[in-house]
C-alpha positions in Angstrom: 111.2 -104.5 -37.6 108.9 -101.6 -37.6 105.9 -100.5 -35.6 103.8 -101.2 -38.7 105.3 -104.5 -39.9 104.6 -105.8 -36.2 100.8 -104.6 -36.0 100.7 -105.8 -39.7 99.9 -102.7 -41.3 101.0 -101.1 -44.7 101.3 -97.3 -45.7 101.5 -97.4 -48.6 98.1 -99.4 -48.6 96.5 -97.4 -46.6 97.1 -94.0 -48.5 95.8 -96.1 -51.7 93.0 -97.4 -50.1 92.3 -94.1 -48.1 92.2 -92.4 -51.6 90.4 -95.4 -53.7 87.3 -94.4 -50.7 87.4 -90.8 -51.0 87.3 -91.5 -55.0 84.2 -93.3 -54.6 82.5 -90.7 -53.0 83.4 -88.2 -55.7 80.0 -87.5 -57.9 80.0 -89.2 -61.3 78.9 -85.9 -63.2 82.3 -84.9 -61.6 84.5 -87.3 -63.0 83.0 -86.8 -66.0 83.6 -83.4 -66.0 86.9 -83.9 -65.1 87.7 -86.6 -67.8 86.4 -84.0 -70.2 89.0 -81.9 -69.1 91.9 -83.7 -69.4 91.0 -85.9 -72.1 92.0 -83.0 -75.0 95.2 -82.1 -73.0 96.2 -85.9 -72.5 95.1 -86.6 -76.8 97.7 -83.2 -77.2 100.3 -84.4 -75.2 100.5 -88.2 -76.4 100.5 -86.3 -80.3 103.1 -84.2 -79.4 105.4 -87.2 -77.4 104.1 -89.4 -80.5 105.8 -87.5 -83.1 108.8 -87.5 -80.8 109.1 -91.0 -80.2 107.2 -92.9 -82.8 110.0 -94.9 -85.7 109.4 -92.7 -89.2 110.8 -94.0 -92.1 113.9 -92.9 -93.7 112.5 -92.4 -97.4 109.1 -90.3 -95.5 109.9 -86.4 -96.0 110.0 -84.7 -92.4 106.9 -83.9 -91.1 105.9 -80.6 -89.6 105.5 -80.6 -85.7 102.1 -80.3 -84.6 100.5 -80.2 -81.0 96.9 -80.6 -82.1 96.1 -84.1 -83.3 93.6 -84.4 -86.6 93.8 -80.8 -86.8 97.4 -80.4 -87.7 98.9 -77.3 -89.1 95.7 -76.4 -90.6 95.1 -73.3 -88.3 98.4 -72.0 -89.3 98.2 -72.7 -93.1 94.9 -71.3 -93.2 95.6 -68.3 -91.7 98.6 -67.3 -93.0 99.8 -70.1 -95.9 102.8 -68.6 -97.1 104.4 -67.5 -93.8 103.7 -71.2 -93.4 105.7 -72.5 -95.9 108.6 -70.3 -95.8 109.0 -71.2 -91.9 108.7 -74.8 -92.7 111.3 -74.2 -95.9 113.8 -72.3 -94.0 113.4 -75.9 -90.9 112.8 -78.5 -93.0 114.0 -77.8 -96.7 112.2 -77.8 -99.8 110.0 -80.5 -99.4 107.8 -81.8 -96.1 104.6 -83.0 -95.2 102.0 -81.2 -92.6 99.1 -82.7 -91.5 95.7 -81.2 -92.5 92.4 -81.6 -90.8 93.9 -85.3 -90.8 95.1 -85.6 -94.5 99.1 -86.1 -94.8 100.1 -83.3 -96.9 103.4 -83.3 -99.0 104.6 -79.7 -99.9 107.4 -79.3 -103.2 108.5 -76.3 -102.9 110.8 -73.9 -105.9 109.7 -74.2 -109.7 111.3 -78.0 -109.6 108.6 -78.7 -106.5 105.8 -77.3 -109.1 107.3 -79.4 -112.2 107.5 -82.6 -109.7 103.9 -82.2 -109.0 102.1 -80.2 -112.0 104.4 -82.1 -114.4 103.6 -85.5 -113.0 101.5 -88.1 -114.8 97.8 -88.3 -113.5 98.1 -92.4 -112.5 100.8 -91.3 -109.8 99.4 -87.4 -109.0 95.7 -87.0 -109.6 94.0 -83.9 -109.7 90.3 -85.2 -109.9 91.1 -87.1 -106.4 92.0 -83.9 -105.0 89.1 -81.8 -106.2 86.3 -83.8 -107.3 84.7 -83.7 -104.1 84.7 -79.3 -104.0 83.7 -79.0 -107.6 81.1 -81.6 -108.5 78.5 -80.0 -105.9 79.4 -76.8 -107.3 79.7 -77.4 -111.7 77.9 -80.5 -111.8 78.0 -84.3 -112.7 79.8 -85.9 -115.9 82.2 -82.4 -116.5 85.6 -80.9 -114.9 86.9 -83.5 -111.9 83.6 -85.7 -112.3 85.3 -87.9 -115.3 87.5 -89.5 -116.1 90.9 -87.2 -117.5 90.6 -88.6 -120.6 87.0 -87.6 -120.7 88.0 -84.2 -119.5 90.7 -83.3 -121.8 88.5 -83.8 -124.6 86.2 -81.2 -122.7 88.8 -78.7 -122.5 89.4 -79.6 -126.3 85.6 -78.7 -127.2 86.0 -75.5 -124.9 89.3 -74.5 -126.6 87.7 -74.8 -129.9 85.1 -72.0 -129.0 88.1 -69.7 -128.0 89.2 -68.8 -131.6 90.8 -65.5 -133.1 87.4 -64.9 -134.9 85.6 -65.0 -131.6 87.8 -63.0 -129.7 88.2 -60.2 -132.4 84.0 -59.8 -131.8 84.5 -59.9 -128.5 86.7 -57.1 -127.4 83.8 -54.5 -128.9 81.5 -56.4 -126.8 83.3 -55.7 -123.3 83.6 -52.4 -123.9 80.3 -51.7 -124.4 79.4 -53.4 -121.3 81.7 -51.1 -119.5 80.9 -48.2 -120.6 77.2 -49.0 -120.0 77.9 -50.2 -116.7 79.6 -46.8 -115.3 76.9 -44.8 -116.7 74.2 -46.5 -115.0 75.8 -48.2 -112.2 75.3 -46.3 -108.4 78.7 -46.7 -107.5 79.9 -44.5 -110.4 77.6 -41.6 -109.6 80.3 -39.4 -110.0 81.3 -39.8 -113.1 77.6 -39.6 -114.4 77.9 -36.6 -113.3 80.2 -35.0 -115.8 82.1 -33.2 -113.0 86.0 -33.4 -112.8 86.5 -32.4 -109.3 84.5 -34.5 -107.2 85.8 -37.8 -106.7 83.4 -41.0 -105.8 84.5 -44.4 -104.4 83.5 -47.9 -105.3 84.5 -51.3 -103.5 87.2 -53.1 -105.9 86.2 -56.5 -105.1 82.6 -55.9 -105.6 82.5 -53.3 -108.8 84.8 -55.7 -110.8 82.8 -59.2 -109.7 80.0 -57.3 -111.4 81.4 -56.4 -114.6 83.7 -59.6 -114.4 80.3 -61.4 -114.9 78.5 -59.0 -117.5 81.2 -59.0 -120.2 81.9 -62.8 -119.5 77.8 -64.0 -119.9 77.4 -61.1 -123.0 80.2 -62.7 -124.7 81.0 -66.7 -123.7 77.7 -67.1 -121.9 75.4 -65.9 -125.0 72.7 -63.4 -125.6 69.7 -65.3 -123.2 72.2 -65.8 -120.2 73.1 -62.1 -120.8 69.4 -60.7 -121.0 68.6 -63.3 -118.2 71.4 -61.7 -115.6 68.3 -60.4 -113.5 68.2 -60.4 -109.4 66.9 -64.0 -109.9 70.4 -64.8 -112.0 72.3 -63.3 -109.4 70.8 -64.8 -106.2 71.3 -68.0 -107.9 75.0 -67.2 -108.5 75.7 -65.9 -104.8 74.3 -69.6 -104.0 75.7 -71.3 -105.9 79.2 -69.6 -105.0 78.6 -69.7 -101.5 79.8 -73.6 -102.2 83.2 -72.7 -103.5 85.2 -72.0 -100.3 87.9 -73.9 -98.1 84.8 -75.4 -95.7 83.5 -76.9 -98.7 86.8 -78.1 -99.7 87.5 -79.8 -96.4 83.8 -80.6 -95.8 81.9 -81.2 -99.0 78.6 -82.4 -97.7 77.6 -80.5 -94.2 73.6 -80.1 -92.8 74.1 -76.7 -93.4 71.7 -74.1 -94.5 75.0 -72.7 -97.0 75.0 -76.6 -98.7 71.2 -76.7 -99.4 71.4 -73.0 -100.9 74.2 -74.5 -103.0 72.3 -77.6 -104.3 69.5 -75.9 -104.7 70.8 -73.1 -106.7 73.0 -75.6 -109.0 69.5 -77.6 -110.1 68.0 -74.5 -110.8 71.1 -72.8 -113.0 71.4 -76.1 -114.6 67.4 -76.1 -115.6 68.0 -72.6 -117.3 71.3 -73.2 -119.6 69.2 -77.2 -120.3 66.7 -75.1 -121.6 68.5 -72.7 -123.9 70.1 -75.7 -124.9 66.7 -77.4 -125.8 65.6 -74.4 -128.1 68.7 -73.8 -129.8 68.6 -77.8 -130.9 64.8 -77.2 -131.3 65.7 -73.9 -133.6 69.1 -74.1 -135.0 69.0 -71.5 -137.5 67.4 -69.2 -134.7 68.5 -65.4 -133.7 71.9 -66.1 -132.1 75.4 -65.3 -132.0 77.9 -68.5 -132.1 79.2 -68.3 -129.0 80.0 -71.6 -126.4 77.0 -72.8 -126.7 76.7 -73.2 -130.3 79.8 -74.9 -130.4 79.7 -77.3 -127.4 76.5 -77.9 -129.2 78.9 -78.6 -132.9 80.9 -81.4 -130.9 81.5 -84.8 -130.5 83.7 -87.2 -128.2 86.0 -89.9 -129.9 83.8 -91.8 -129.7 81.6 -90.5 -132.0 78.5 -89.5 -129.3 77.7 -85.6 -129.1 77.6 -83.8 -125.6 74.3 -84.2 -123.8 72.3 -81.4 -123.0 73.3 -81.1 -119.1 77.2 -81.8 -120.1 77.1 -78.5 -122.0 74.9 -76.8 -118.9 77.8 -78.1 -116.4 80.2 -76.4 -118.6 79.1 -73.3 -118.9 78.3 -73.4 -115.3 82.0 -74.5 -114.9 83.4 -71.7 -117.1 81.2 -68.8 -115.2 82.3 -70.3 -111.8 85.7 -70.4 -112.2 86.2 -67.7 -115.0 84.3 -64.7 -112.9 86.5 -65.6 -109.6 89.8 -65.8 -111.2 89.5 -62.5 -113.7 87.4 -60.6 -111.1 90.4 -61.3 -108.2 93.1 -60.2 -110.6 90.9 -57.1 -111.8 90.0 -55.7 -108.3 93.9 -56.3 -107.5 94.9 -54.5 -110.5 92.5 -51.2 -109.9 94.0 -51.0 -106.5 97.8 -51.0 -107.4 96.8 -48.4 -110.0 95.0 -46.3 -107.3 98.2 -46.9 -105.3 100.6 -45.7 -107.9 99.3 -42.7 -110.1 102.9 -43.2 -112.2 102.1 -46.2 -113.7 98.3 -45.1 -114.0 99.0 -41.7 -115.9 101.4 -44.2 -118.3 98.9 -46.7 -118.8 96.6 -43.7 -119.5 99.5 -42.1 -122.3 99.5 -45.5 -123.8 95.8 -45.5 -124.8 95.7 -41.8 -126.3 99.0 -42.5 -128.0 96.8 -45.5 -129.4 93.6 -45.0 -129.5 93.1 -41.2 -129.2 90.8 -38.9 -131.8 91.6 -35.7 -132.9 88.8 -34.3 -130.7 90.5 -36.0 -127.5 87.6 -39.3 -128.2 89.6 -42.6 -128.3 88.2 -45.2 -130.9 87.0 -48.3 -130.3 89.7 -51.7 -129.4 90.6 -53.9 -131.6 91.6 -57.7 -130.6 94.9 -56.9 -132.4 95.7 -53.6 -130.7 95.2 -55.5 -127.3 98.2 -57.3 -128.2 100.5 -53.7 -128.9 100.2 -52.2 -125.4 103.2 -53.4 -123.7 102.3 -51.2 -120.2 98.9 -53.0 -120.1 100.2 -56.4 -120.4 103.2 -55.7 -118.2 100.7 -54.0 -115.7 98.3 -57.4 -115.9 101.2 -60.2 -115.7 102.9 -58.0 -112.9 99.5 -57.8 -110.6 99.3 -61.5 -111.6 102.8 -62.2 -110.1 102.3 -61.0 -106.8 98.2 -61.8 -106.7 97.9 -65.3 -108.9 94.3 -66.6 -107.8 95.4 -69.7 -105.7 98.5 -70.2 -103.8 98.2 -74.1 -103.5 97.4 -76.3 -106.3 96.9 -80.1 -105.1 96.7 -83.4 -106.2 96.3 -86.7 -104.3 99.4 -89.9 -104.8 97.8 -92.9 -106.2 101.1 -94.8 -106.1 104.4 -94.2 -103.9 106.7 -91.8 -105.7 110.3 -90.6 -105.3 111.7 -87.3 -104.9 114.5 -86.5 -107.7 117.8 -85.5 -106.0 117.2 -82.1 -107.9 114.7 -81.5 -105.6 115.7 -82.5 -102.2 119.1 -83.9 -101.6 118.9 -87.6 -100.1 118.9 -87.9 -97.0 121.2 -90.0 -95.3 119.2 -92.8 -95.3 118.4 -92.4 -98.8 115.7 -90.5 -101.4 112.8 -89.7 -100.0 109.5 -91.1 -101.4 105.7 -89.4 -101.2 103.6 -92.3 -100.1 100.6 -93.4 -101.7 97.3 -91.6 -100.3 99.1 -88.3 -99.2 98.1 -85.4 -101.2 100.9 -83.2 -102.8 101.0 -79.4 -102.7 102.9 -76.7 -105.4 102.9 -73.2 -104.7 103.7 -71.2 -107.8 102.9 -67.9 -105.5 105.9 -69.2 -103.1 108.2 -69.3 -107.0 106.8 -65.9 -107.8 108.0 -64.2 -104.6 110.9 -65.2 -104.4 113.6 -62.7 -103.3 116.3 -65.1 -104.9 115.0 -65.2 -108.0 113.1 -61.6 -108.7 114.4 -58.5 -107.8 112.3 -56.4 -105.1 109.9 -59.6 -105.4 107.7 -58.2 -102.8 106.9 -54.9 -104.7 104.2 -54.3 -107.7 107.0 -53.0 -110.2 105.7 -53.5 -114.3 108.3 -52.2 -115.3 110.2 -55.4 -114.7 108.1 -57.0 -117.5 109.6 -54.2 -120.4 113.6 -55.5 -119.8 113.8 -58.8 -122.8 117.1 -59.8 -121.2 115.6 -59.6 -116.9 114.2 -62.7 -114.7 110.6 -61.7 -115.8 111.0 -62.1 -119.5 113.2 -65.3 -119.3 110.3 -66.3 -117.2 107.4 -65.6 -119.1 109.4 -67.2 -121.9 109.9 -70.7 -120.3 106.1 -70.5 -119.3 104.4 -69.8 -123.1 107.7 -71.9 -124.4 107.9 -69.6 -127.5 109.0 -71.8 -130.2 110.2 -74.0 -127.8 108.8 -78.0 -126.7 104.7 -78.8 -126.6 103.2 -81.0 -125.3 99.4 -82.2 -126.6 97.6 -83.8 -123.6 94.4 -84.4 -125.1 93.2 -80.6 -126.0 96.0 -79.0 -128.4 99.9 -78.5 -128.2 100.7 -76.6 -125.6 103.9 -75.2 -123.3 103.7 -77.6 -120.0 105.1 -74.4 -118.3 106.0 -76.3 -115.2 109.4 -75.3 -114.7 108.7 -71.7 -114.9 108.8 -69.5 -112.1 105.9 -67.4 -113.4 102.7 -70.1 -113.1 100.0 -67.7 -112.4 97.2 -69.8 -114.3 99.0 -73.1 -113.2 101.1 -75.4 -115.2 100.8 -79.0 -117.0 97.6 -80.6 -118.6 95.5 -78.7 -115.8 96.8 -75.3 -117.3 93.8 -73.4 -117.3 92.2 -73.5 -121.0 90.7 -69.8 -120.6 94.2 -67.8 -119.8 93.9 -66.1 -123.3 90.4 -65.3 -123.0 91.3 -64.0 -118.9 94.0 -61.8 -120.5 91.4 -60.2 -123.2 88.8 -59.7 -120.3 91.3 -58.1 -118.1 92.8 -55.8 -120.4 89.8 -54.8 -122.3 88.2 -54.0 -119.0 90.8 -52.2 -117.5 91.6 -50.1 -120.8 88.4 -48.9 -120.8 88.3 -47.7 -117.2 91.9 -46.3 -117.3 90.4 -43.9 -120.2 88.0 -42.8 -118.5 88.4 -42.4 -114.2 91.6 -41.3 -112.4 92.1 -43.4 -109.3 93.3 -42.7 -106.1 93.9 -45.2 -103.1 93.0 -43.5 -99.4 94.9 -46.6 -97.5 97.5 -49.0 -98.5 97.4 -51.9 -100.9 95.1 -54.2 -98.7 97.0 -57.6 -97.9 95.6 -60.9 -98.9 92.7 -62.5 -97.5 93.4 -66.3 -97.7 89.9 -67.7 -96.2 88.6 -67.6 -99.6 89.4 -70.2 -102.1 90.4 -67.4 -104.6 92.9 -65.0 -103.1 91.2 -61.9 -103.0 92.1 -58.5 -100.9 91.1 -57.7 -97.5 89.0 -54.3 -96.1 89.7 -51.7 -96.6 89.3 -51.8 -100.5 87.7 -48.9 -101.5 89.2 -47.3 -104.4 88.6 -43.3 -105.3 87.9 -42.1 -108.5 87.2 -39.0 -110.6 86.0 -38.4 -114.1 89.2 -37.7 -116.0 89.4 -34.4 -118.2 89.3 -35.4 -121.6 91.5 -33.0 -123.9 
């Protein structure tokens, strides 16, 4: 027997009881100091063993390891979304979930991940779930993701119906004019008010083509009084207003900021000015106006037989500004710099308009809506920029009911088919389709030319997407080509297709046809890579594009 047993004395006691006193007299701001401390290591080491341990069921996709808990893989796919995805595809396979500032995430990858999830039917994949809460604040009540789908197909129906041949004929003459006044009394294009051919200017792509993006749009779908109302007042309310349309507002829809306030504030008053244009034209029908949007919002009626009200129509012009002058100006500032970046393709896009358009005294005559749809170079040019620089690389949708994966999409595992459980949300990248080394040739290089071959990837592509006398589908607003198993998705696919691609395509080319005529363009740095903390994918610094007043023969 030991020393210890005999005097009745244990160790192992007295150590514990030794360190229980000296714990006591440690100061209670320390130990909270301490527990503040350790607590975030211990929560990210229990997430971390958690995922290790924890029993996941065999139909659940795999789910992305993550070491911060809540926050997920949101740092990464934030930062840099499609290294994301194609690190995750190349571990995990075509189809996994990632956590996201505590939403469960399930990414479908290749054009049969974007027909899964754009193709879906809106009772198991819902689209207003996933955005209502972003685009309400920002377009307004009873439009877009605030109703019902039903209720906003026939909206897109009443839009599409002011998007007619008619329209768009008067309003290629309209852009151009807006153009041409805008570089002959804009600052940035000092230069080429100048008259003088050898001294180049500069101008910032992202912020000359927001501003024209916005002109041509309000002097042809917005009407004559939002046109000859685009004052500093106008545009303070749009920079508002817009400062609600990014990621933080996605995530967080309702934050004490000073940003959120600016963004309500602004929305009541934009909605006050189209409600009262809307007032007067109802007041004065036969008044001095052009039929544009407003007139025929103003012509229509739902199923059930009740017109729109007054701030329906407001919230959808808001909604068609909004999303309209991000989506064309992205794709136009991307464009300008490609063309800085390769003088090639500029000079032909230049040939193709004096071919065209050119005088005998070296003048080019005015576009027509039908010669817009002759200029192969400029559409290849467009639907190229818009392969590598769609506007969003992730379209969701939030599960209302458990779904399975087809076997076409992810082989089963062992286990069996895997199934996205109600309340995830679902994720399809067209981008990730559209960049795809296995299916396009030198996918990450701006190439047009890849648009001229009838028989290459790009036209079978394009074909599949506009379904040329192929299978429509009417979802509530006129037949149209789902598109969703295309590889080429750049205004998105399904019954959330966007409704203003052909107008987008009329805007863009007009614009940039009556630029090319005009300005050489040169690019002092490389094609800037893509800034992804903006909810439309737009190009990083430096962006400054040169330019010079072009020699006219």
């Amino acid at each position: 027997m030991s020393y210890a047993a005999l005097n009745g004395s244990n160790p192992l006691s007295d150590v514990w009881s030794g360190y229980l006193a000296q714990a006591q007299d440690v100061p209670r701001e320390r130990w909270l100091l301490l527990a503040f401390i350790n607590a975030p290591i211990l929560a990210v080491l229990f997430n971390a063993l958690w995922q290790l341990i924890a029993p996941r069921k065999a139909s659940d996709p795999p789910v992305v390891f993550h070491w911060l808990p809540i926050v997920g893989s949101a740092i990464w796919y934030g930062n840099d979304p499609i290294g994301f995805f194609k690190a995750c595809q190349e571990k995990y396979g075509n189809i996994f979930t990632f956590v996201l500032l505590g939403r469960k995430v399930t990414v479908a990858l290749t054009p049969k991940g974007n027909n899964f999830i754009l193709g879906g039917k809106s009772i198991a994949f819902n689209a207003e779930d996933a955005y209502k809460h972003l685009t309400t604040p920002v377009f307004g009540k009873d439009v877009v993701y605030d109703v019902p789908n039903e209720i906003f197909m026939q909206q897109k129906k009443f839009v599409k119906f002011g998007l007619t041949t008619d329209t768009f004929r008067a309003y290629v003459g309209m852009i151009e004019e807006e153009v041409e006044h805008f570089m002959s009394h804009d600052q940035r294009f000092r230069v080429f008010q100048m008259n003088d051919i050898n001294e180049w200017g500069s101008f910032d792509a992202i912020a000359a083509m927001a501003e024209i993006t916005i002109l041509t749009a309000s002097r042809t779908l917005q009407g004559r009084e939002v046109r000859e109302g685009l004052d500093k007042s106008f545009s303070d309310l749009y920079s508002d207003l817009d400062g609600g349309f990014t990621p933080l507002n996605f995530m967080f829809p309702n934050l004490p900021l000073p940003s959120y306030r600016r963004r309500d504030k602004a929305h009541k008053q934009m909605s006050d000015f189209y409600v009262n244009i809307i007032r007067k034209r109802r007041a004065n029908p036969d008044g001095d106006h052009s039929y544009d949007m407003i007139s025929s919002l103003l012509d229509q009626k739902y199923r059930t037989g009740e017109p729109l009200r007054d701030h329906e129509i407001a919230h959808i012009m808001i909604a068609l500004l909004m999303a309209g002058q991000h989506t064309s100006s992205a794709t136009l500032a991307w464009t300008m710099l490609h063309l800085a970046a390769d003088p090639d393709v500029a000079n032909a896009l230049y040939d193709e308009q004096v071919k065209r358009f050119a005088n005998p005294d070296g003048s080019f005559r005015a576009m027509s809506y039908e010669d817009l749809r002759h200029l192969p170079i400029l559409d290849a040019t467009i639907r190229e920029t818009l392969r590598m620089h769609p506007p969003i690389h992730s379209i969701m949708r939030r599960v209302r009911e458990d779904v399975a994966v087809p076997a076409t999409l992810a082989a089963p595992s062992k286990d069996g088919i895997y199934v996205v459980p109600k309340d995830n949300y679902v994720l399809a990248s067209p981008l990730m389709s559209q960049i795809d080394r296995d299916t396009w040739k030198e996918a990450d290089k701006w190439v047009p030319s890849r648009w001229y071959d009838e028989e290459g990837v790009a036209a079978q592509a394009l074909k599949t997407y506009v379904d040329e006398g192929g299978e429509k589908i009417d979802f509530g607003f006129g037949a149209v080509s789902k598109g969703t198993e295309s590889p080429y998705q750049p205004f998105g696919a399904g019954k959330h297709r966007c409704i203003g691609e052909q107008f987008a395509y009329l805007q863009i080319g007009t614009i940039i046809a009556t630029l090319i005529r005009r300005i050489e363009l040169r690019l002092p740095n490389p094609v800037p890579e893509h800034n992804y903390h903006t909810m439309i994918m737009m190009p990083k610094d430096p962006k400054s594009v040169h330019y010079r007043r072009r020699k006219l023969d």
